[in-house]
C-alpha positions in Angstrom: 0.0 0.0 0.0 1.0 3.0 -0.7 1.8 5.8 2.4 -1.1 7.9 2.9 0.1 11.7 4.3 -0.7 13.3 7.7 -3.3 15.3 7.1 -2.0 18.8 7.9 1.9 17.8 7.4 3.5 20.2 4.5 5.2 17.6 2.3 9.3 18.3 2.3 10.4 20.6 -0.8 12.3 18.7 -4.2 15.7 20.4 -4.3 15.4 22.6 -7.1 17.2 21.8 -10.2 20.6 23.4 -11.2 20.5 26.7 -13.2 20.6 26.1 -16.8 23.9 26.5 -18.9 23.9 30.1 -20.5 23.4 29.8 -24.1 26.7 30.1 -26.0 26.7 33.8 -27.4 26.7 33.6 -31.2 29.6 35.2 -33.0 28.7 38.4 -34.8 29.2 42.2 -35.3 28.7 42.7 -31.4 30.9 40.3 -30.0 34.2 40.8 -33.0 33.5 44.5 -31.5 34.0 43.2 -27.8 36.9 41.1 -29.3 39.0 44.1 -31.1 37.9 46.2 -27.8 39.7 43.6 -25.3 42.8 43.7 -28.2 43.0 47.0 -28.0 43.3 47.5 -24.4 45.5 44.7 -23.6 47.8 46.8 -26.4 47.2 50.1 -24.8 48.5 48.7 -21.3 51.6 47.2 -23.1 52.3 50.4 -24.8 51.8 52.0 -21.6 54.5 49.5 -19.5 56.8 49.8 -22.4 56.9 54.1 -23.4 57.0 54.6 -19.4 60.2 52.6 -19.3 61.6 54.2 -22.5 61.0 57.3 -21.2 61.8 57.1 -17.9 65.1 59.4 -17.7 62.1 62.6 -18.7 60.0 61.8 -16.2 63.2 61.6 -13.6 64.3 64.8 -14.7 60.7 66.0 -14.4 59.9 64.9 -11.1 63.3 65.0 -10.0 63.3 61.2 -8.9 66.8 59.9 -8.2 68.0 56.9 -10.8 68.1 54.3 -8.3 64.6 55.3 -6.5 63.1 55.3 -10.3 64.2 51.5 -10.5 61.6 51.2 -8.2 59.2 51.9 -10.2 59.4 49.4 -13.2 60.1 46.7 -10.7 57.2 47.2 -8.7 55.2 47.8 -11.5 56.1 44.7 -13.4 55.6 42.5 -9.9 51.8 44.1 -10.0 51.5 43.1 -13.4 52.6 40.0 -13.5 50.8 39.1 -10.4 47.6 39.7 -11.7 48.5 37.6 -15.0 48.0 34.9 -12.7 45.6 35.7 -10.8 43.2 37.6 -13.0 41.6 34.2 -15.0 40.1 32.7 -11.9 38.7 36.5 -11.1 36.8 36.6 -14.6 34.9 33.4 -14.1 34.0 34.7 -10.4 32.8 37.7 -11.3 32.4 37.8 -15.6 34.6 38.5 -18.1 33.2 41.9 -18.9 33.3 42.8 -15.5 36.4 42.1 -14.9 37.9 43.7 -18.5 35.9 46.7 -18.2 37.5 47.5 -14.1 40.8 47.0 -15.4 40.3 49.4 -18.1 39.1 52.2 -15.9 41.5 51.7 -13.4 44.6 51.6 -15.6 43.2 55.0 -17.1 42.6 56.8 -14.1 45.9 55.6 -12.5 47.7 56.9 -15.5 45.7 60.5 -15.5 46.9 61.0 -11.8 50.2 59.8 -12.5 52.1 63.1 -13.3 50.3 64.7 -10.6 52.2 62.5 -7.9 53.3 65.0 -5.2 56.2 62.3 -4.4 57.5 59.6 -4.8 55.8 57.2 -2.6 52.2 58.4 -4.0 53.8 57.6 -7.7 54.8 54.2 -6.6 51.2 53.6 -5.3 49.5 54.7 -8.8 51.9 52.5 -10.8 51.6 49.3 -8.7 47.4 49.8 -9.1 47.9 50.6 -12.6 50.1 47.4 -13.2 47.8 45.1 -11.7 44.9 46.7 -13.6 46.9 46.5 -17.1 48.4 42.4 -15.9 45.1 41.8 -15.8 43.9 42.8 -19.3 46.0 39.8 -21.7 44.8 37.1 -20.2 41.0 38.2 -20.7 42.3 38.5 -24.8 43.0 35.1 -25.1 40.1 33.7 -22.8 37.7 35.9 -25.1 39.1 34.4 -28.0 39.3 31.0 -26.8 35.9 31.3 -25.5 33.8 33.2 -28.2 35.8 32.8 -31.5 34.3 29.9 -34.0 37.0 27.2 -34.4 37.7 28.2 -38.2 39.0 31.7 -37.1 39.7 31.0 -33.6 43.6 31.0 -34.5 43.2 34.7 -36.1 42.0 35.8 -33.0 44.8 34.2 -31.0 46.9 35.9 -33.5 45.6 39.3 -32.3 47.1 38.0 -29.0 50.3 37.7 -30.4 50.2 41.5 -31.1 51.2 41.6 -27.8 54.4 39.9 -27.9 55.5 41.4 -31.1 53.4 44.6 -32.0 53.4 46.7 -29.1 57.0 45.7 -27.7 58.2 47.3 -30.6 55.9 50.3 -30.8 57.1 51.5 -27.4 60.2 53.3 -28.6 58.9 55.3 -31.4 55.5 56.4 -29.4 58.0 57.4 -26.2 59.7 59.4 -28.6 56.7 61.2 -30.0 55.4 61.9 -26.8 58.2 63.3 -25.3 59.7 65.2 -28.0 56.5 67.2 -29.3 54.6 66.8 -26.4 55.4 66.8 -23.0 56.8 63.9 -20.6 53.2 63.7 -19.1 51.9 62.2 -22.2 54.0 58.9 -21.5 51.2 58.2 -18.6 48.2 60.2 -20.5 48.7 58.1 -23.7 46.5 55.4 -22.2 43.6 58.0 -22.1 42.1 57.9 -25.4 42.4 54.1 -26.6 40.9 53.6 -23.5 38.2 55.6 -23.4 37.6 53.8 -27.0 38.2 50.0 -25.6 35.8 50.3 -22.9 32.6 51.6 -24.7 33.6 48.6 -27.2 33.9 46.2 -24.7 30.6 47.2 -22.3 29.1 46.7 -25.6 30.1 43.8 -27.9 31.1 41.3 -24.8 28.3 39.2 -23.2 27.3 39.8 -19.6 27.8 36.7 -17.5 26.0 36.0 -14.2 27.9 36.3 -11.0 29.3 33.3 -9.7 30.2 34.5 -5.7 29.6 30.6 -4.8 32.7 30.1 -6.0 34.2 32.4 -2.8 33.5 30.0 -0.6 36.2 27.8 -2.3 38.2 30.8 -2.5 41.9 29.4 -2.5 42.9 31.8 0.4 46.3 29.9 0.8 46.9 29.9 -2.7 47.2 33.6 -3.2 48.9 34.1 0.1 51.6 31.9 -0.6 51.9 32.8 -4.5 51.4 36.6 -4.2 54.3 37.1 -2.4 56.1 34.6 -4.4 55.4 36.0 -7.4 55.9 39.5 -6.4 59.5 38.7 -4.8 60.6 36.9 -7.7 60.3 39.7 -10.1 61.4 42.3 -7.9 64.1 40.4 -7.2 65.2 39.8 -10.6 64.5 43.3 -11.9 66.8 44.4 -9.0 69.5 41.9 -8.7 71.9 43.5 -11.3 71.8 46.9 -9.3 72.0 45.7 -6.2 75.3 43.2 -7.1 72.8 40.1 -7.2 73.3 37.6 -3.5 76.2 39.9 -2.7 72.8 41.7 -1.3 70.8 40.3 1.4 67.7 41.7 -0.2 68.5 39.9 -3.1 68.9 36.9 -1.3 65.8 37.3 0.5 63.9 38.3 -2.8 64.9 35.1 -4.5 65.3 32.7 -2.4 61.9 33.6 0.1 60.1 33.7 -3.2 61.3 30.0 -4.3 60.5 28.8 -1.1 57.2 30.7 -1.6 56.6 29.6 -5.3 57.2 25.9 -3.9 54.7 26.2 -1.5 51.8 27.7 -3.6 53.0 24.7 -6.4 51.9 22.2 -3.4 48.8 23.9 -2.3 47.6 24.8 -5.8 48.3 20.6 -6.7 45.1 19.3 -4.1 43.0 22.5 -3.9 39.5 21.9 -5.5 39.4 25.4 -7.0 43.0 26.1 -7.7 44.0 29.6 -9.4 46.6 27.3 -11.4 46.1 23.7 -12.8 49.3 21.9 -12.4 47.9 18.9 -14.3 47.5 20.5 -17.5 51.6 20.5 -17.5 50.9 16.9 -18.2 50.0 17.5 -22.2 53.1 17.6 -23.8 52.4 20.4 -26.2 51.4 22.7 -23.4 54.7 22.6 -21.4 56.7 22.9 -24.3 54.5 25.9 -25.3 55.5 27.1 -22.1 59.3 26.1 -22.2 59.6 27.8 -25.9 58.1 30.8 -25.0 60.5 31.5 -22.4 63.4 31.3 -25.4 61.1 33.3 -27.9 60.4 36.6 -26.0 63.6 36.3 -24.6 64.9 36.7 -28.0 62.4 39.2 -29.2 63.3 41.5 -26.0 67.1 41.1 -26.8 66.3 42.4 -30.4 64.7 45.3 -29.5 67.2 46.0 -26.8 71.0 46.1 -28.5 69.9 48.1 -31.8 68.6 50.7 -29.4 71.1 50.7 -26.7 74.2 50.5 -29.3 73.2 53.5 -30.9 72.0 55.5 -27.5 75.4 54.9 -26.3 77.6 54.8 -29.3 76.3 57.2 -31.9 74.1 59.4 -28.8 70.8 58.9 -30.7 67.8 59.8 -28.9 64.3 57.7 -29.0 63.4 59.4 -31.6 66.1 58.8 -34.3 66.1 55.2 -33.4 62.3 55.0 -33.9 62.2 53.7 -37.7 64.4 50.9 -36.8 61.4 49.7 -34.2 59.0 50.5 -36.8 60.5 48.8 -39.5 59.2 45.5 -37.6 55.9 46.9 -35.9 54.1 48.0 -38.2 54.3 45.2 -40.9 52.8 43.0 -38.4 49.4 44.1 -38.3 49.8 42.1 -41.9 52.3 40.2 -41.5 50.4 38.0 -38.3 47.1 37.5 -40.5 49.0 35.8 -42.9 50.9 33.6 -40.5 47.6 32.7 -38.8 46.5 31.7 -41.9 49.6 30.1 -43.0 49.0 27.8 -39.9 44.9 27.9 -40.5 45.6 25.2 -43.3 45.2 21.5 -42.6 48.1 20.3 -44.3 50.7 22.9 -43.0 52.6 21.7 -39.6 52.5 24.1 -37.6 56.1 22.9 -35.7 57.9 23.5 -38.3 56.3 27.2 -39.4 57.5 27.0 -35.3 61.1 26.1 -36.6 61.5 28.3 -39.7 60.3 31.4 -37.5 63.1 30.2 -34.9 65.6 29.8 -37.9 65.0 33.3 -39.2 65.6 34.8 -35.9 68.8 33.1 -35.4 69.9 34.2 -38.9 69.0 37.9 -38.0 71.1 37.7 -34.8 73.6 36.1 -36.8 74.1 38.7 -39.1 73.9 41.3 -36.5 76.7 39.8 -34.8 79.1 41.2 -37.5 78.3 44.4 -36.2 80.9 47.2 -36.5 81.3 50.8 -34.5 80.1 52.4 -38.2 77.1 50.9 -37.5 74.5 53.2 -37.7 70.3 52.8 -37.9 70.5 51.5 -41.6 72.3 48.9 -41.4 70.1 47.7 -38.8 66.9 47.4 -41.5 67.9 44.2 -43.4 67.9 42.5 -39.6 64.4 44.3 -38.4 63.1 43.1 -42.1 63.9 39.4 -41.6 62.3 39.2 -37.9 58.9 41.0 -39.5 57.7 37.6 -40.4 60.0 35.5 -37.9 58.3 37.3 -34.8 54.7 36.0 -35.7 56.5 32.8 -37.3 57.8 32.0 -33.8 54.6 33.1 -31.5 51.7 31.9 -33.6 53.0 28.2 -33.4 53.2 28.4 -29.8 49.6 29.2 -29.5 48.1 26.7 -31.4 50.3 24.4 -29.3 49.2 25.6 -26.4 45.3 25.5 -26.9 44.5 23.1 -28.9 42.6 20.2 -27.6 41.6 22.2 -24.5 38.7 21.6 -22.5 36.5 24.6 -22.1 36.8 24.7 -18.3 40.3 24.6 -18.6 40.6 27.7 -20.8 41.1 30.0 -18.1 43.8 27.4 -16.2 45.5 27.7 -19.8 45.1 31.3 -19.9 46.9 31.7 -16.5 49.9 29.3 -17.2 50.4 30.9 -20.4 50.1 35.0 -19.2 51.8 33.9 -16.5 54.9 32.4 -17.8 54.9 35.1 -20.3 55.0 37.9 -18.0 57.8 36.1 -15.8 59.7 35.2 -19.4 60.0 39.3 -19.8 61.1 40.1 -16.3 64.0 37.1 -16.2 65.3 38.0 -19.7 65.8 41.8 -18.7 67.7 40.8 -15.2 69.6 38.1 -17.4 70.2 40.4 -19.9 71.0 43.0 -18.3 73.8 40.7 -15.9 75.5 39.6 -19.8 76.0 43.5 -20.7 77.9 44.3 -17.7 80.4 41.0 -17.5 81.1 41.5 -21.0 81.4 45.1 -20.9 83.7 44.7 -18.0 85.2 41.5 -19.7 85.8 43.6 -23.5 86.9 47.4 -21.4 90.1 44.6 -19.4 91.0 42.8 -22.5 91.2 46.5 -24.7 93.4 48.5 -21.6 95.0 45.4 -21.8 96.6 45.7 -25.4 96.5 49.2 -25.1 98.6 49.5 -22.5 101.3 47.3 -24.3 101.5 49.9 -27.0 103.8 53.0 -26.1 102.0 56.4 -27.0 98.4 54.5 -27.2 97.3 56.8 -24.6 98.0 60.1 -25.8 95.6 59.2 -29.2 93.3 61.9 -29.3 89.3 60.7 -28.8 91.1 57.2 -27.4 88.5 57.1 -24.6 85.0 57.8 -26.8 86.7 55.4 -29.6 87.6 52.6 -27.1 83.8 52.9 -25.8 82.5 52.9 -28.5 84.6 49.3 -29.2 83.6 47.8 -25.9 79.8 48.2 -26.9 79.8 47.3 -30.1 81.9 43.5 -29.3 79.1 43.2 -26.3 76.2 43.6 -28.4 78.1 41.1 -30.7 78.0 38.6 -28.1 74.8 38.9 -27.5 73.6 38.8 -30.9 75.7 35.3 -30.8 74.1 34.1 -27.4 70.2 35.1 -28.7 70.9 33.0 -32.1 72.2 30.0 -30.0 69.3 30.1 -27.8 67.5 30.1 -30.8 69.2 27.2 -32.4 68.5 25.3 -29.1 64.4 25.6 -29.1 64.8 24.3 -32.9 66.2 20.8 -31.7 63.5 20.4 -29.4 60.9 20.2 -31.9 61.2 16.5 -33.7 61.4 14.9 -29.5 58.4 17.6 -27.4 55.1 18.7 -29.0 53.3 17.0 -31.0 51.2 17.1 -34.6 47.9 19.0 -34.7 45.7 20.7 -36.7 43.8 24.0 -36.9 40.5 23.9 -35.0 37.1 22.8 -37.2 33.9 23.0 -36.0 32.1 19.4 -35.7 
């Protein structure tokens, strides 16, 4: 028989049934507008990171900051950036990608409005360490957008937008720094942001869908994950940014900077390995294209940075150019790539093209433009840099594009924003070790070239009373260290080339079903 009910007794309540899945927004007008809205911004922010750094001995003189307190400034600004590369993917699904994007835009603009009105130094410090977590946090909502909204058969286009920001703006830093400060005013290196702001937000509160808020996910909230990797992070880059001025673990900063930030990094590693809503998936290091993604594009902006760093420092120091004479030899890579990364895309868009070995010819070409800048000469002047910027205006996207297709391919859509933190991440940490490693080779081997010239100079009677002996001998102590490093970028080069055929693997541009 079947139970008959108390009369009087309210019967207990079903659970109610989960929310349904929102319905996938369909790619249109709106949403490529949210799409070129999040690209712009995330290129905005670079610009900003990079013209402030180019720049930086006009706003010293401006604000009469001090050369070592100024350091200061781009390290803590890259820690807040890179920081919120990590941290920013798991933020987005909390609380929605337009959210999120939209925050970050405002807050990187009004930082960078109130920057040159900084009564000292400490309130400057403040504005750029907001602004730098606002602007870290801007790339990796690019690639989730474009992982998330884009239809497979373009999806690698929009990644390639991404890869403006390894190659595009990096390069467009010098010659905007120069326009800005030479025509008008130092303030504009911090105002710049203003206007392709202004533009990106109303694009993005527009074209990108509004997702629901997801606050039940705070009460997984991985409070010893960002406790532990924070710091870790933070220290890290600091660290590194500082260790060359500060004579490296001859410092006890430094040692406490990079070795409390290991410890730290180890930690969060552990905790991030069992949490059940980590801010990074360790797991995913488990598909074999990822990690060497991850591993190559360490080498790759490595390289890029060192190729945009010895053309302009050779002729800053040997031939006294300012910014703005050594502009067209940045430009002579940037602006090609607004074509020249379409047609890679596409390039690696086709089936029956591998996309390891477009991987290994873009690898190839930047070795052979290192190469030939390695026969570098103290007559060197900004021509004879153009044949080197022309070969890397296709090797740059030949060498990113690769990487990304690599790296996403396959994924799962919950795990876009894990791959979307590992890959901002590493990339913002890539940047920061190559300028502290970089910065380490130019001052053994300008100490190493200025001993071995007084050397043989010394050995030859009436060398010293040579008129211009000084200047000349400068000017030869330079020019055989950015040799050498010309020679150490195409060897690192080389080396990511012969771990193609034995890491990643084959596969193919995404299809829809």
């Amino acid at each position: 028989m079947s139970a008959v009910p108390i009369s009087g007794a309210v019967p207990a309540a079903a659970p109610s049934p989960p929310p349904a899945p929102p319905v996938p927004a369909v790619f249109g007008l709106r949403m490529a507008t949210g799409l070129a809205g999040v690209l712009l911004a995330v290129l905005v922010s670079g610009l900003n990171e990079n013209i402030t750094k180019v720049a930086l001995a006009d706003i010293r003189g401006a604000m009469g900051i001090a050369r070592d307190d100024a350091s200061w400034l781009v390290a803590l600004y890259a820690a807040a950036s890179v920081s919120a590369m990590a941290f920013a993917p798991w933020c987005s699904v909390t609380f929605s990608l337009r959210r999120l994007t939209a925050a970050a835009i405002i807050v990187c603009m009004a930082a960078g409005v109130l920057c040159p009105f900084a009564p000292n130094l400490s309130v400057l410090v403040v504005l750029r360490v907001v602004q730098g977590a606002a602007g870290g946090a801007l790339p990796p909502m690019l690639m989730t957008v474009a992982l998330r909204f884009l239809p497979p058969n373009i999806k690698l286009y929009g990644l390639g937008g991404y890869a403006l920001s390894a190659t595009f703006g990096p390069s467009l830093g010098t010659p905007l720094a120069a326009f800005w400060t030479e025509y008008l005013g130092w303030q504009w290196a911090f105002w710049q942001v203003v206007p392709g702001s202004i533009v990106a937000l109303l694009m993005v509160s527009w074209g990108l869908p509004q997702d629901p808020l997801r606050l039940e996910r705070l009460r997984q909230f991985d409070w010893r994950g960002l406790l532990l990797g924070l710091p870790a992070i933070s220290m890290l880059v600091v660290g590194l940014l500082q260790g060359e001025r500060l004579a490296w673990f001859a410092s006890p900063l430094i040692c406490v900077l990079l070795g409390g930030g290991l410890l730290l990094l180890v930690l969060f590693f552990l905790n991030e390995w069992s949490h059940p809503l980590p801010f990074f998936k360790l797991q995913l290091l488990s598909r074999r294209n990822l990690s060497h993604a991850l591993l190559t594009l360490g080498g790759v902006l490595f390289v890029l940075l060192a190729v945009i760093l010895i053309p302009s420092s050779y002729l800053a120091q040997v031939h006294a150019y300012r910014p703005l004479q050594t502009a067209p030899v940045m430009l002579m890579v940037a602006l090609p790539q607004l074509v020249a990364l379409p047609l890679v895309a596409a390039l690696c868009n086709i089936r029956a093209v591998d996309c390891r070995w477009v991987l290994a010819i873009g690898l190839a070409l930047l070795a052979l433009s290192c190469v030939l800048g390695a026969r570098m000469s103290p007559d060197w002047i900004r021509t004879h840099f153009y044949l080197l910027q022309a070969v890397q205006i296709f090797a740059q996207p030949m060498a990113v594009i690769p990487l990304l297709l690599l790296a996403t391919t396959g994924l799962a859509p919950q795990d876009g924003p894990f791959a979307s933190a590992w890959f901002n991440t590493i990339k913002g940490m890539s940047a920061v070790v190559a300028t502290g490693v970089l910065e380490a080779l130019i001052t053994r081997r300008n100490h190493f070239h200025s001993t071995v010239l007084s050397e043989r100079l010394g050995n030859l009677p009436g060398a010293v009373d040579v008129p211009g002996l000084a200047q000349r001998m400068h000017a030869q102590v330079v020019t055989l260290t950015s040799s050498d490093l010309y020679l150490t970028v195409a060897a690192i080069a080389l080396a990511m080339i012969l771990i193609i055929p034995i890491l990643p693997t084959r596969v193919f541009p995404p299809r829809a079903a």
